[in-house]
C-alpha positions, 0 to 999 in steps of 0.5 A: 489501510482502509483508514488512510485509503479513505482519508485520501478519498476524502480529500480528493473526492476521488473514488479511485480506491475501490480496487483497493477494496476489493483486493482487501475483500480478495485477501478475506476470501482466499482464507478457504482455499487450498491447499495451505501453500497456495491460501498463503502465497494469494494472501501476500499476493494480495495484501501486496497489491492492496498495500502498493496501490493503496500507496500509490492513490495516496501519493496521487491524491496529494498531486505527485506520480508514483514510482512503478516499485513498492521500494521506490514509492516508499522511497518517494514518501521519504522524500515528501518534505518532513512536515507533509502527511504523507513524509516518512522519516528515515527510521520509519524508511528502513523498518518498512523496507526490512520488514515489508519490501524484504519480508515480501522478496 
C-alpha cells in the first residue's frame, strides 16, 4: 500500500498520503492492545481506512473524484479504461470484492 501510495505521490507532488501512513502506523501499534477482540477489530478498522483512502488518493491523483464507498471505488477502478494504470479487469473486481468488501462486512 506504501508502494503504490508513493507512486501516486510522485507523480502528483502531493503530500496527501500522510494519513495513509499514520493509519499503517495506527494498524502496527494496536498489536498490544487488549483484550484480544478489540486488538483485532482496530486492526480491520484501520487497515480499512488505510485501504480505502489510500484508493482514494490514487484515483485523485490521476484527476477523478472518488466514490464515497470501498465497493464503489473499486467499481470506478473498474471502469477506468483497460490500458489506464490504475484499470482493474473483471476478474481481479470480483475477487477484490469477495474477499475484501464481504470478508470486511
Amino acid at each position: 500500500m506504501r508502494a503504490l501510495t508513493a507512486g501516486a505521490e510522485c507523480r502528483t507532488r502531493m503530500n496527501a498520503f500522510r494519513h495513509v501512513d499514520q493509519e499503517l502506523q495506527n494498524l502496527g501499534s494496536v498489536g498490544r492492545s487488549s483484550p484480544e477482540h478489540r486488538k483485532h477489530l482496530l486492526q480491520v478498522f484501520h487497515g480499512m481506512r488505510a485501504l480505502e483512502s489510500a484508493l482514494k488518493e490514487v484515483i485523485k491523483s490521476y484527476g477523478f473524484i472518488p466514490k464515497d464507498t470501498l465497493g464503489g471505488i473499486l467499481h470506478q477502478l473498474h471502469g477506468f479504461p483497460v490500458s489506464h494504470p490504475a484499470h482493474l479487469n473483471q476478474n481481479q473486481l470480483r475477487h477484490f470484492l469477495r474477499t475484501v468488501l464481504t470478508q470486511r462486512n
